[in-house]
N, C-alpha and C positions, 0 to 999 in steps of 0.2 A: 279737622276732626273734632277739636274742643271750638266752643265758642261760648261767648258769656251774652246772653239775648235779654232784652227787657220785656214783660209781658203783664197785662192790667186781664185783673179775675175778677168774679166775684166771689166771695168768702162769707159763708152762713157758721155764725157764732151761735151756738146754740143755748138754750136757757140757761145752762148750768154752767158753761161759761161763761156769763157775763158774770162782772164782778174781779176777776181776773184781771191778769196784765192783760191788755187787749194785744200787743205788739207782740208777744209771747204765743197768747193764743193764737193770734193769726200767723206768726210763722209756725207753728207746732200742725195746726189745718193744712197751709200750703204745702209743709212736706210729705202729709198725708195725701193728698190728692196730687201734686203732682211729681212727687221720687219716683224713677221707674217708669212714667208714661212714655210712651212712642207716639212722635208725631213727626206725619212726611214731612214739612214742612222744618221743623226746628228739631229732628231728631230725638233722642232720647235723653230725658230733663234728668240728671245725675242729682242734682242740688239747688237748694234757694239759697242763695247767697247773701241778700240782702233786699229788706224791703224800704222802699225810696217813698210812697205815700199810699197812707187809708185814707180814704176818702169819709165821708159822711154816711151816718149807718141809716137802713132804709127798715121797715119794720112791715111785712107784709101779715096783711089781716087773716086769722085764722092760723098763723105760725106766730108762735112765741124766740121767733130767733131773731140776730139783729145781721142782715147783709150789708158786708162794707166793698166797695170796690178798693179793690188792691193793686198797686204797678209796686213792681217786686222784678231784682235780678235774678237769672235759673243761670246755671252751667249745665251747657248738655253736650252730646255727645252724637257727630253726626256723619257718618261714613259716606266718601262719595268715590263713583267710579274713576279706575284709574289713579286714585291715592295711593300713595305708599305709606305701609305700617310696619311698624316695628312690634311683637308681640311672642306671649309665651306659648309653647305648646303643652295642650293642659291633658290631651287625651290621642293614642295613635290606636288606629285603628284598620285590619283589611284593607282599607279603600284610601286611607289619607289619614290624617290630622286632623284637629282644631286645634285654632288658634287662638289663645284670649288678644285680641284691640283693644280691651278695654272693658266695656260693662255686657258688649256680646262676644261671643264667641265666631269665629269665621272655619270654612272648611277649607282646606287645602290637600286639594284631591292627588294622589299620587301621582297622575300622569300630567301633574301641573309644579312637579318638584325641582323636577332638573333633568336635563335630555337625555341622562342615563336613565334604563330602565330601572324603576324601584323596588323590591321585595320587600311583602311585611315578614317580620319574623315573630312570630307568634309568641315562644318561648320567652323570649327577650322585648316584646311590647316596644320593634322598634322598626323602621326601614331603613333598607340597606342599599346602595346601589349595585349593582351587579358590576358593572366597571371600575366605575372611581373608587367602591367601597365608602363611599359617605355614608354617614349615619343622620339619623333624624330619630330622637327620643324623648319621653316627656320630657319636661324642664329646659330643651332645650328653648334659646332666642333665635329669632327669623326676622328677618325684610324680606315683604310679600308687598304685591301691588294686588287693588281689589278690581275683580273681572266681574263681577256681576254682582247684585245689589237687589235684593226682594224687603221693603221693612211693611213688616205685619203692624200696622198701630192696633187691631182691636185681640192681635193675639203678638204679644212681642218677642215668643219664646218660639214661633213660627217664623220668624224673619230668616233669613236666608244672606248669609256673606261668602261670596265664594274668591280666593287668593291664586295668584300665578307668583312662582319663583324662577321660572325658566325667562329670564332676560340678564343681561349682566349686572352686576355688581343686586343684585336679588339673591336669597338662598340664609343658611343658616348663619347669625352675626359670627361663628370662629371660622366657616369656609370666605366669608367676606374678608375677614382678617389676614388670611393664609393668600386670597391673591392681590390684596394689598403690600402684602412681603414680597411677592413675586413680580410684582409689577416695579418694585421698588430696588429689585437685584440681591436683597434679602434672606438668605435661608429661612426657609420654614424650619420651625423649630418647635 
């Protein structure tokens, strides 16, 4: 999900910054251009962690700016089918949950909750299951596995994460707990 990648840019210092720290400037650029991007390949770049070398500055005619090639460390953040995530629920809604993973959010469609039928309960901003009486409410923690997988790079806010909790030892981390106890010989308590 997390991974630390090395990646070489180039980086246009503009007139008014030169004179500056350049090693400042140029991490102060890289997190401006790439905090937040989405890319299929490397996922969604959270942070520049460290830059390893600028190269030589290039000075193109007709711009007053000086371009440096930059290899610089990112942390990013990259969901793939079939992972399992652990994450908070930030909003319940009619049809399901989202989930925060991390810097997206995922859906977790009610008929993907658990093999009880769900009820949302409006009043209370919560689902219920109609058998077991489980609850699912904001705040609460989940282990969900990801079923499907849309990442939007030129709209990232369009990206699409969809979660299943209907497999064992999947569902909300105190129902995890609870058949932990019971597999253990344990009263739940």
């Amino acid at each position: 999900m997390y991974a630390r990648i090395k990646l070489r840019d180039t980086v246009r210092v503009s007139p008014s910054k030169i004179g500056e720290d350049l090693e400042k400037t140029i991490e102060s650029l890289l997190w401006e251009q790439f905090e937040g991007r989405l890319d299929k390949e490397y996922g969604m770049i959270i942070g520049i962690e460290k830059i390893e070398e600028i190269g030589e500055g290039r000075i193109i005619e007709g711009d007053g700016a000086i371009y440096f090639d930059v290899t610089f460390n990112a942390i990013c953040f990259k969901p793939s089918l079939q992972e399992v995530v652990e994450g908070e629920i930030v909003e319940v809604v009619e049809f399901g949950c989202f989930v925060s993973i991390g810097p997206l959010d995922a859906l977790l469609h009610m008929s993907q909750i658990a093999d009880d039928y769900m009820v949302f309960d409006e009043k209370n901003k919560r689902l219920l299951g109609k058998e077991t009486k489980k609850v699912l409410t904001e705040g609460n923690f989940v282990r969900a596995r990801i079923v499907s997988l849309s990442l939007k790079e030129r709209e990232p806010e369009k990206s699409r994460i969809g979660l299943t909790m209907r497999q064992p030892w999947l569902g909300a981390i105190d129902w995890i707990e609870e058949e932990v106890k019971k597999s253990r010989g344990e009263g739940v308590g």
